[in-house]
C-alpha positions in Angstrom: -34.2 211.1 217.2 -37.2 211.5 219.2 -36.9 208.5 220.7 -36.8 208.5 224.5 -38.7 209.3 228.5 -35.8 208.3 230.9 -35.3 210.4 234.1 -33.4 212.7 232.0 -36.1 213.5 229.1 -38.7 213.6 232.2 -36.4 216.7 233.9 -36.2 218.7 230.5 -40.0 218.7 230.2 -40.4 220.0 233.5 -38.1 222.5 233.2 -39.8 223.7 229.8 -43.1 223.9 232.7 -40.4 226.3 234.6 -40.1 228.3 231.5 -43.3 228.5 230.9 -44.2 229.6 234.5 -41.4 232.4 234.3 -42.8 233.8 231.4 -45.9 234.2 233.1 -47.7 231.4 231.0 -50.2 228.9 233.5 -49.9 227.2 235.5 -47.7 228.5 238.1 -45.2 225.4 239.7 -43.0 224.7 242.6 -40.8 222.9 240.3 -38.8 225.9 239.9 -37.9 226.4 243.5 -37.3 222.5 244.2 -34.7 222.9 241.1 -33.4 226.0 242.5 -32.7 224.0 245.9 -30.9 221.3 243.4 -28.6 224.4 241.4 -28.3 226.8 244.5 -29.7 229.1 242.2 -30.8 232.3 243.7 -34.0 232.9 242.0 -35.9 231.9 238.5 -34.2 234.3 236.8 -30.6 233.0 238.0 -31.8 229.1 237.5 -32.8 229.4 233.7 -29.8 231.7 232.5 -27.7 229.7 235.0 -29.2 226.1 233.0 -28.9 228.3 229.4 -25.1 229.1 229.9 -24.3 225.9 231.9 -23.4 227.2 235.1 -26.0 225.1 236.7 -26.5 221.5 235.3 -29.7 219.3 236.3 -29.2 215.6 234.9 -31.2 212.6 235.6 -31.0 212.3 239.2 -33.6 216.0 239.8 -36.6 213.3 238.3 -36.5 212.3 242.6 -37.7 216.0 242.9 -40.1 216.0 240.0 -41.9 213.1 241.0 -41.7 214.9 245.1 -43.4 218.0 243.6 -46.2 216.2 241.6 -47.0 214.1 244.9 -47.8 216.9 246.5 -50.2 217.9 243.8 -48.4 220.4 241.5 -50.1 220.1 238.2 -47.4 220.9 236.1 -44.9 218.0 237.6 -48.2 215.6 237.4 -48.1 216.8 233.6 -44.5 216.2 232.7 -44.9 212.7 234.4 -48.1 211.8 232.9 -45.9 213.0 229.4 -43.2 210.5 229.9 -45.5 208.0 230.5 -47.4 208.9 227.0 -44.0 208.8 225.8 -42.6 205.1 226.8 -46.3 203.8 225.9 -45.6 205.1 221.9 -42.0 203.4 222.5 -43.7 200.5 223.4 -46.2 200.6 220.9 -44.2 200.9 218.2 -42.3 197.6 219.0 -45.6 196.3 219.5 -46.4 196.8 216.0 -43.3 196.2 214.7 -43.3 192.6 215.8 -47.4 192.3 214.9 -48.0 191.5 218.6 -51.2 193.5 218.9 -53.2 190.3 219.3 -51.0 188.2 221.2 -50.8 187.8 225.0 -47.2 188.9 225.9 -45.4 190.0 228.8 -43.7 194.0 228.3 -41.2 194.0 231.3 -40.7 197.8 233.2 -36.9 198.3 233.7 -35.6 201.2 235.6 -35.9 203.0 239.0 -38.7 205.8 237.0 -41.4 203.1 237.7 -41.0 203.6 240.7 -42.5 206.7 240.5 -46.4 205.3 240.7 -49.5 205.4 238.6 -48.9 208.9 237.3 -46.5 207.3 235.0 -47.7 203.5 234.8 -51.2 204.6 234.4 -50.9 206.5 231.4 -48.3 203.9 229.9 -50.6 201.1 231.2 -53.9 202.6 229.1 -52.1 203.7 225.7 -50.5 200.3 225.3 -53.5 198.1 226.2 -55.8 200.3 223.5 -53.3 198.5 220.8 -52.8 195.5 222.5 -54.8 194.4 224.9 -52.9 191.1 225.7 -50.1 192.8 227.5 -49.5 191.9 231.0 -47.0 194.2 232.3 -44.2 193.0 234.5 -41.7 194.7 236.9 -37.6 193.2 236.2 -37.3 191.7 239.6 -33.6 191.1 238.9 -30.6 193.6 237.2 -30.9 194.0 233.7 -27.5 192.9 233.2 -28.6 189.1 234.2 -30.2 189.1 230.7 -27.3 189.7 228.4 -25.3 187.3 230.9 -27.5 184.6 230.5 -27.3 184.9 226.4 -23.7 185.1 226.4 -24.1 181.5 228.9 -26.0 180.0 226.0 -24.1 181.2 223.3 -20.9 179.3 224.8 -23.0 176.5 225.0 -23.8 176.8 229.0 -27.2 176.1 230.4 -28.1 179.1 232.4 -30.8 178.0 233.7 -28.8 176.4 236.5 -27.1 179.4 238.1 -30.0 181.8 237.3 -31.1 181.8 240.9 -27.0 182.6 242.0 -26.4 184.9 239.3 -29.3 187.0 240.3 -28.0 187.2 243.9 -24.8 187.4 243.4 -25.0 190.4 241.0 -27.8 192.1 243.4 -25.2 191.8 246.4 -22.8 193.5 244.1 -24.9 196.2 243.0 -26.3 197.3 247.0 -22.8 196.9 248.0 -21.4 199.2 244.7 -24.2 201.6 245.5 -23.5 201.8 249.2 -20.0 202.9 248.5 -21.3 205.3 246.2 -23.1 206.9 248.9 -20.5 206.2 251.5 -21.8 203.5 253.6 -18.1 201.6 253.1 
């Protein structure tokens, strides 16, 4: 319904910049050759129909090559990054206003591997949000987001969680590195 900038959202607005570019419309990009290289697509013409009939899929994971292009200064991955972060900010800001926080000092905590992308996301993000609420003192989740709901369901059954917060955060960290190591085959 509108609502969302993940990896995945972030990858379909650069590939409408590939469209664009094969149509001949500015700018040109190398997005469509660093998705090619993702699809084994042989040229433009084979990655869109290829992405149009689903012979080719691109999901969350090509943002890593989005965010690769617009370091190296193509304008139209800088401008599908610079988008999601315009994006999360009017998520954010409509929570923001939704709870009447526009004048408080709060913390807004950034979850998710997309910030580690940089400024051209944060930056844009950073500035919308602080024009409506300049309180905001934004935070990076140092610890899975899981911890959170864990620590709720603790105090719900009448546990203090508070006193394995430190172990819990470890212990679910060592879980994740050793689940994603196996994912990539490190066993």
């Amino acid at each position: 319904m509108g609502e969302g900038a993940g990896a995945g959202e972030l990858v379909a607005e650069a590939l409408r910049g590939v469209a664009r570019a094969w149509s001949l419309r500015p700018p040109a990009t190398r997005l469509t050759e660093a998705f090619m290289q993702l699809t084994g697509a042989l040229d433009a013409d084979d990655l869109l129909e290829g992405l149009t009939l689903e012979r080719y899929h691109l999901n969350a994971e090509a943002a890593r090559s989005v965010f690769r292009v617009a370091a190296d200064g193509d304008v139209v991955a800088c401008q599908a990054i610079e988008w999601a972060g315009k994006e999360l900010a009017s998520l954010a800001i409509g929570v923001i206003r939704q709870l009447n926080f526009e004048r408080l000092d709060f913390d807004a905590v950034l979850v998710g591997s997309l910030f580690d992308g940089g400024s051209l996301l944060s930056e844009p993000l950073f500035r919308a949000v602080r024009a409506v609420a300049p309180g905001v003192r934004f935070l990076r989740l140092s610890a899975p987001p899981i911890i959170g709901g864990v620590m709720i369901g603790m105090e719900i059954a009448g546990c203090d969680p508070r006193r394995v917060h430190t172990r819990l955060i470890e212990s679910t960290q060592e879980l994740y590195s050793s689940r994603q190591g196996a994912a990539m085959g490190e066993d």
